[in-house]
C-alpha positions in Angstrom: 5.1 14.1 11.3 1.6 14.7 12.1 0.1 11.4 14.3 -3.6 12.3 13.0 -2.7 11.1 9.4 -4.2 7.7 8.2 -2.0 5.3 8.1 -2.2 3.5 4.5 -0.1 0.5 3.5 0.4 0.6 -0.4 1.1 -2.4 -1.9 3.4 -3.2 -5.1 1.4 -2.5 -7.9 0.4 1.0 -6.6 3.9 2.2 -6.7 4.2 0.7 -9.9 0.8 2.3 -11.3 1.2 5.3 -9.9 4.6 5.8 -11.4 3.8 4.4 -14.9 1.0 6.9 -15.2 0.8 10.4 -13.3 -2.5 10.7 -13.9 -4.4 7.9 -11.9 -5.6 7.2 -8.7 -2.7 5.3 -7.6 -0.9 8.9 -8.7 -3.1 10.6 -6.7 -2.7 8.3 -3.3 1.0 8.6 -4.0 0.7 12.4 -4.4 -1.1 12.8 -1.0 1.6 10.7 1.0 4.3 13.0 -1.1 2.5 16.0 0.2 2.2 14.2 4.1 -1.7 14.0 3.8 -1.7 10.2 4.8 1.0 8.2 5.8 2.3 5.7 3.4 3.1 1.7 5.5 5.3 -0.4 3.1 7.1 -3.4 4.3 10.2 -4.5 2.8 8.8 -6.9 0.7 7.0 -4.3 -0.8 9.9 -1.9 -1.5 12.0 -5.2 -2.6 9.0 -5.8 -5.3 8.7 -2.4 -6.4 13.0 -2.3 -7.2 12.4 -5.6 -9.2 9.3 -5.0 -11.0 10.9 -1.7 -12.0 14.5 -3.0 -12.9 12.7 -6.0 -15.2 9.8 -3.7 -16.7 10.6 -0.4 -16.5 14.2 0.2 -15.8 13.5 4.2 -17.1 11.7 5.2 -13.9 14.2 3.7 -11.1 15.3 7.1 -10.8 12.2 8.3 -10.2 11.1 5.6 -7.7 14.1 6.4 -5.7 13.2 10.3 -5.4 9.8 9.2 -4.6 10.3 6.9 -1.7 13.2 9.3 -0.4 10.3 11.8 -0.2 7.6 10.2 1.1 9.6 8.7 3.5 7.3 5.9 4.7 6.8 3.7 7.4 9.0 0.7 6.8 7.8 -2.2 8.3 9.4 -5.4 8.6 9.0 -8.4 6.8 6.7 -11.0 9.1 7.9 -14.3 10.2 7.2 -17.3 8.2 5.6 -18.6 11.5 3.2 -15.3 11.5 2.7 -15.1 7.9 1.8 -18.9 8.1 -1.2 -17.6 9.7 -2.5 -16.0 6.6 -1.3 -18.7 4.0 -5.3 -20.4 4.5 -6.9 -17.0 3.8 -4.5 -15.4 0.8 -2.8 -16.5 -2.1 1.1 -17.8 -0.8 3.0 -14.9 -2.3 0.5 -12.0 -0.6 0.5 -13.4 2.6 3.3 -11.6 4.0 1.4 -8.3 2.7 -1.9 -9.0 4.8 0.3 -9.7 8.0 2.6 -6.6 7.8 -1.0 -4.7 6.9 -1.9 -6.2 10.2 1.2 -5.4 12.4 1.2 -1.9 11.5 -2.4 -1.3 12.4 -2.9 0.3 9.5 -6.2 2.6 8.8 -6.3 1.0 5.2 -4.6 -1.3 2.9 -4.9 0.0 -0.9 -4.1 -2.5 -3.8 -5.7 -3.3 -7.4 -5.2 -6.9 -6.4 -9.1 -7.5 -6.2 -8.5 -10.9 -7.0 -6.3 -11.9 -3.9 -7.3 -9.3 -1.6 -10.7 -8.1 -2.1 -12.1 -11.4 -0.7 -14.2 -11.8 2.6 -11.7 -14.1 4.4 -8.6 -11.5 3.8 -11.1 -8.3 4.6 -12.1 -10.4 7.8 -8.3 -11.1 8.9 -7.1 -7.7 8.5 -10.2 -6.2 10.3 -9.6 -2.9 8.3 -10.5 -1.9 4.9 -9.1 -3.0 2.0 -9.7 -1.2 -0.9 -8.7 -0.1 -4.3 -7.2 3.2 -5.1 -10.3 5.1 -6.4 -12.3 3.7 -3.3 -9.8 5.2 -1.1 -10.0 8.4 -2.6 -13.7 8.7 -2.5 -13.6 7.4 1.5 -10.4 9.8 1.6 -12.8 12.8 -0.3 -15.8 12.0 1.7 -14.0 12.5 5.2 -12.4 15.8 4.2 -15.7 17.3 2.8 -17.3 16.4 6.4 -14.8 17.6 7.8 -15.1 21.4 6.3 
């Protein structure tokens, strides 16, 4: 595993996105973890929503899900504290809390999430200290630094 790779934590609904259609951005991010171009953070609330989201909604791609996350492999990080996660309860909505801390205890390089509502807000971006953005501003950033880089 290469230590130079960005480490991204992808939240719920990019697992769920990026399996539901093949062809997006949230594809795309899961594609360059699959291929060990970034590395994909999860906590496991995370891989606990994704099973539950799938098994309600869209029972037809557990399979796949499974074969995914066996390949990517990611960084599992545990679930914070309530006494940590309490910490971010002011800033985020209740239920996404736990997300911006384990974000925060990975050091990640950025979190990725269509959650724009709850996330994309001043007082989360300021409590993570690192970017949060959606999956088609990650790939631009993530396009940007390997055309520099050639």
């Amino acid at each position: 595993m290469a230590s130079d790779r960005w480490k991204v934590f992808l939240d719920t609904n990019i697992f769920v996105a990026g399996l539901f259609s093949r062809t997006g951005a949230s594809a795309a991010i899961l594609d360059l973890a699959e291929a060990e171009e970034i590395l994909a953070v999860i906590s496991e609330q995370i891989l606990e929503e994704v099973y539950r989201v799938l098994e309600i909604k869209f029972p037809h791609l557990l399979p796949t899900f499974r074969i995914l996350i066996k390949n990517l492999a990611p960084l599992l990080i545990e679930n914070p504290t309530r006494t940590l996660a309490k910490e971010a309860l002011a800033i985020i909505h209740p239920n996404d809390a736990p997300i911006l801390v384990a974000a925060k205890m990975a050091k990640v390089d950025y979190l990725v999430t269509l959650n724009t509502k709850h996330f994309h807000t001043a007082k989360a971006r300021n409590f993570l200290s690192t970017p949060i953005v959606t999956p088609a501003e990650f790939l631009e950033v993530f396009r940007t630094f390997w055309e520099k880089a050639e």
